[in-house]
C-alpha positions as CSV (number, residue, x, y, z in Angstrom):
1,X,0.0,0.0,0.0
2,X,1.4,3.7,-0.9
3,X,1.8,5.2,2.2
4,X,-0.1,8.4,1.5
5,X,-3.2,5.5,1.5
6,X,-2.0,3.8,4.0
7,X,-1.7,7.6,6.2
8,X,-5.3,7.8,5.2
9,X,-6.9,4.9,6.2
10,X,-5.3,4.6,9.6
11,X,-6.2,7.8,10.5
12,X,-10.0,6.7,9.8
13,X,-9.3,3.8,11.6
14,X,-7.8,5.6,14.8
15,X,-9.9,8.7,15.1
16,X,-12.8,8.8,16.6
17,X,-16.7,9.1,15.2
18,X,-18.8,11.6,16.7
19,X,-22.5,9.5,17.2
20,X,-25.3,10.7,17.0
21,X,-28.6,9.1,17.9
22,X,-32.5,9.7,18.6
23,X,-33.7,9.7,22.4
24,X,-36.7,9.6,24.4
25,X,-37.1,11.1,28.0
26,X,-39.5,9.2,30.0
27,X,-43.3,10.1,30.3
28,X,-43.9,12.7,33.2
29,X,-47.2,14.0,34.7
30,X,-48.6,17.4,34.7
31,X,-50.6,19.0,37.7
32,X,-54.3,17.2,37.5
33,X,-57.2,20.0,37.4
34,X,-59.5,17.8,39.6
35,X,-63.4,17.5,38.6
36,X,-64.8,20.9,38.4
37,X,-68.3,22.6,37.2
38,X,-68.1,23.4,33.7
39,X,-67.3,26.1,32.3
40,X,-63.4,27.0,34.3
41,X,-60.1,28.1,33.2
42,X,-57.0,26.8,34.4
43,X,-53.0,26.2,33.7
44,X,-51.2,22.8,33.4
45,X,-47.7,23.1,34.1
46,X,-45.0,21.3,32.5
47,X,-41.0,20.6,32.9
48,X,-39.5,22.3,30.0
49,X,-36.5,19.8,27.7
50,X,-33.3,20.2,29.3
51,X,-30.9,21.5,26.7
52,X,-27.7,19.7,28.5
53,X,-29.3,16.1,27.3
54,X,-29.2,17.2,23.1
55,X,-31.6,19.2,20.7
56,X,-35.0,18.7,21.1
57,X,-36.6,17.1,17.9
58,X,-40.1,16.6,19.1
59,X,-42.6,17.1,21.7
60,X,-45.3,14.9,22.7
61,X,-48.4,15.6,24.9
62,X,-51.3,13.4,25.7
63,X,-54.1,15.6,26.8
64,X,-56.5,13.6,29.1
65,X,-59.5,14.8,29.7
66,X,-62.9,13.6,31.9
67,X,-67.0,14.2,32.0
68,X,-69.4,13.4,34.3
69,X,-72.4,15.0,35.8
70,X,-76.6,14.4,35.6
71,X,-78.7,14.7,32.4
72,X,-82.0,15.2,32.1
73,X,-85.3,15.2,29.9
74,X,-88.8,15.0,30.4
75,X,-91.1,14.8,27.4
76,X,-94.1,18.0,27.1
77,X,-95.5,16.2,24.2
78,X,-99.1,14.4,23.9
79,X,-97.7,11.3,22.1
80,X,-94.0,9.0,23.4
81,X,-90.8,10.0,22.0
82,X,-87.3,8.6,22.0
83,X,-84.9,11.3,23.8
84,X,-80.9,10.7,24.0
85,X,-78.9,12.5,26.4
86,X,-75.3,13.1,25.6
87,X,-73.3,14.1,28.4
88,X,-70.0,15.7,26.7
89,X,-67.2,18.3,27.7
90,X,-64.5,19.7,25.6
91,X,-61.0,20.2,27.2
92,X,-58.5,22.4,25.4
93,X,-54.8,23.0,25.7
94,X,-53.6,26.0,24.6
95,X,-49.8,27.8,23.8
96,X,-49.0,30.4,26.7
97,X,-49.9,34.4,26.1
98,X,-52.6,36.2,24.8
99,X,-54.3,34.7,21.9
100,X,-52.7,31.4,22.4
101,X,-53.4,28.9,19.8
102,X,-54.8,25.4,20.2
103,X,-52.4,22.6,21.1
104,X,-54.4,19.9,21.2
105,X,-58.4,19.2,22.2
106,X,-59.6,15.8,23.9
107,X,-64.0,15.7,23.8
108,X,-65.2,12.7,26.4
109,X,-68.9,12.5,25.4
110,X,-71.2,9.7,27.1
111,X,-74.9,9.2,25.7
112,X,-77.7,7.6,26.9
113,X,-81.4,7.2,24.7
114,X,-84.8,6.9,26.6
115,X,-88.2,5.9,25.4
116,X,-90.6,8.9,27.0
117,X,-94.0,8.3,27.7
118,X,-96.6,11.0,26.7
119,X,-96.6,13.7,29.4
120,X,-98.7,13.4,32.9
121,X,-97.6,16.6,34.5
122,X,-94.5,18.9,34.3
123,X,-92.6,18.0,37.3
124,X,-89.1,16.8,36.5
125,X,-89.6,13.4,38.3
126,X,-90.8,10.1,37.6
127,X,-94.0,9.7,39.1
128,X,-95.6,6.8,37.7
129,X,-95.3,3.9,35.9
130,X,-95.1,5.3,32.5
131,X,-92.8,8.0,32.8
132,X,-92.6,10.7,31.4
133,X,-88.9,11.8,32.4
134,X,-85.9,10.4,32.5
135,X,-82.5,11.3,34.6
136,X,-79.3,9.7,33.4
137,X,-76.4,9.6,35.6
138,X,-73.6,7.9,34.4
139,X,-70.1,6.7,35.7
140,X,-67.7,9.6,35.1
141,X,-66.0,8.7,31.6
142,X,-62.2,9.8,30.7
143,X,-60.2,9.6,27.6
144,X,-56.8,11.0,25.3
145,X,-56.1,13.0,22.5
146,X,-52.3,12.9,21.5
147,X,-50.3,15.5,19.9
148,X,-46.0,15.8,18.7
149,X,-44.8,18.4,17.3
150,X,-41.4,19.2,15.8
151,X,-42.1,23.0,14.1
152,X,-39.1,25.3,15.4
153,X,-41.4,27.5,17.2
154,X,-42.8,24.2,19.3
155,X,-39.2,23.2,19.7
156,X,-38.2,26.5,21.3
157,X,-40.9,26.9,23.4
158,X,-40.4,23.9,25.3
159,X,-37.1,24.0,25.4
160,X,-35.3,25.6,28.7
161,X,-34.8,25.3,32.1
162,X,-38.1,25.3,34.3
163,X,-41.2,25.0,33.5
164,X,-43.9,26.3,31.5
165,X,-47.9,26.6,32.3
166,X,-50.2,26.0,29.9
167,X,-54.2,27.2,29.5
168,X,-56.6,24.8,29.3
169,X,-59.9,24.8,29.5
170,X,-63.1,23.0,30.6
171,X,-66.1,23.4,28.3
172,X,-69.5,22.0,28.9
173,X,-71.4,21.1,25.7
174,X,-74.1,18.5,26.6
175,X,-77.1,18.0,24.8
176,X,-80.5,16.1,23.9
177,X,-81.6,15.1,20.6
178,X,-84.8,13.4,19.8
179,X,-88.1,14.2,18.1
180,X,-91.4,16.0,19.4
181,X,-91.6,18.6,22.1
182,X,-89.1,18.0,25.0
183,X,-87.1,19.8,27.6
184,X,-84.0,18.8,29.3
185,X,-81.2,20.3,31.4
186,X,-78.0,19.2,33.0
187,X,-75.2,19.5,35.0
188,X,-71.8,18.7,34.3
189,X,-68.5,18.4,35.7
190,X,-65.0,18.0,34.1
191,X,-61.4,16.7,34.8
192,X,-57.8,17.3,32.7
193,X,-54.2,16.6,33.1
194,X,-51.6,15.9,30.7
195,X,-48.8,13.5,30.2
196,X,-45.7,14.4,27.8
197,X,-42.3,13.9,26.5
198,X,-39.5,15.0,24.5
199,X,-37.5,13.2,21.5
200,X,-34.0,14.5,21.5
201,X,-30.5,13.8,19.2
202,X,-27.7,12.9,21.6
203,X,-24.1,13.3,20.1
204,X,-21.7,11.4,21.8
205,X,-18.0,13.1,21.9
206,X,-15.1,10.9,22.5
207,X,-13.2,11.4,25.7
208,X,-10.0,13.9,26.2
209,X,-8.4,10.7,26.6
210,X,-9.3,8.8,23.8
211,X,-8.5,11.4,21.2
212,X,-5.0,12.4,22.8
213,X,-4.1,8.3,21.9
214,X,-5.5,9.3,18.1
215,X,-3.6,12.3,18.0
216,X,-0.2,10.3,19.1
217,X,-1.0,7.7,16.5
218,X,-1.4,10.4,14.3
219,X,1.8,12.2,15.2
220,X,3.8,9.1,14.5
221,X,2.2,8.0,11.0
222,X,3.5,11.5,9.9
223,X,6.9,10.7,11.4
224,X,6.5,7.5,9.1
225,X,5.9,8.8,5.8
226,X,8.6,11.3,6.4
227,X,10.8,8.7,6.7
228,X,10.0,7.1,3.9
229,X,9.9,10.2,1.8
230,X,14.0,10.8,3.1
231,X,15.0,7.7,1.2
């Protein structure tokens, strides 16, 4: 081998590569806003990336959100009807300052349909055996929306030391449905929290240590070749 070749490949054989690879942080919990009467505003807060462990590449948040309350409907009409009652709340995350946008929405809805009797009297309560009204009070129902990200602005905003508070809040949007002449009403409660992470590129540097034996190697391939080139 000529030794300008042979210069070359050792020194890609002795030095070094930088490595770089894709990391997750583990899942971590936000503050939980407990079950509260719709309609409410609140914050979530959040640990921001820590820069020390890479660049941040993406963020992930899983929005949780929770309904549960009392529905009700009682039927005004002269003939039966089928009623549902939908028990829903919408919980939304929003970026911090004025005029925040959306981050991400999560919508628990839980429905329930009733056959209604022709009405007897107006008095929001079943009071015989063909009823007229119907209450639906359901277990309290919970579930996720997810949302990443990896635009700039995202990446920068989460990125830091401390932590950052997010808006969020708790809408109540229940509703009946149903044919003929009705009336209903209901009372709702709702619950969010969040859970999150961040991806992240690690680059690994090779120790002091390590590249001072590369550099010797180095030093003494050039020594080599000079050698050589005296003869």
């Amino acid at each position: 081998m000529r030794p300008r070749l042979l210069l070359l490949t050792l020194s890609l054989l002795l030095v070094p590569a930088l490595g770089v690879w894709a990391d997750w942080t583990g899942w971590e919990t936000s503050n939980v806003i407990d079950w509260t009467g719709t309609d409410w505003s609140n914050t979530l807060t959040l640990n921001k990336f820590d820069p020390t462990l890479g660049t941040l590449s993406t963020v992930e948040i899983k929005l949780y959100g929770g309904v549960k309350g009392t529905g009700e409907a009682e039927n005004l009409g002269d003939s039966a009807t089928d009623t549902t009652l939908n028990l829903k709340a919408v919980l939304t995350l929003k970026r911090p300052g004025v005029g925040g946008t959306t981050i991400v929405e999560v919508v628990p809805i839980v429905s329930s349909t009733a056959s209604l009797y022709a009405k007897d009297i107006t008095n929001w309560q079943a009071d015989d055996d063909t009823p007229d009204y119907v209450k639906y009070e359901p277990d309290p129902y919970e579930t996720s929306q997810t949302w990443s990200s990896s635009n700039a602005a995202d990446l920068t905003l989460f990125t830091g030391p401390g932590t950052i508070d997010l808006p969020i809040t708790g809408a109540g949007q229940s509703f009946a449905s149903g044919s003929g002449n009705f009336q209903s009403r209901f009372s709702t409660q709702a619950k969010g929290w969040a859970k999150y992470r961040y991806k992240y590129d690690e680059t690994d540097i090779p120790e002091p240590g390590s590249m001072g034996l590369a550099a010797l190697a180095l030093m003494g391939l050039i020594g080599y070749r000079r050698r050589l080139n005296r003869k």
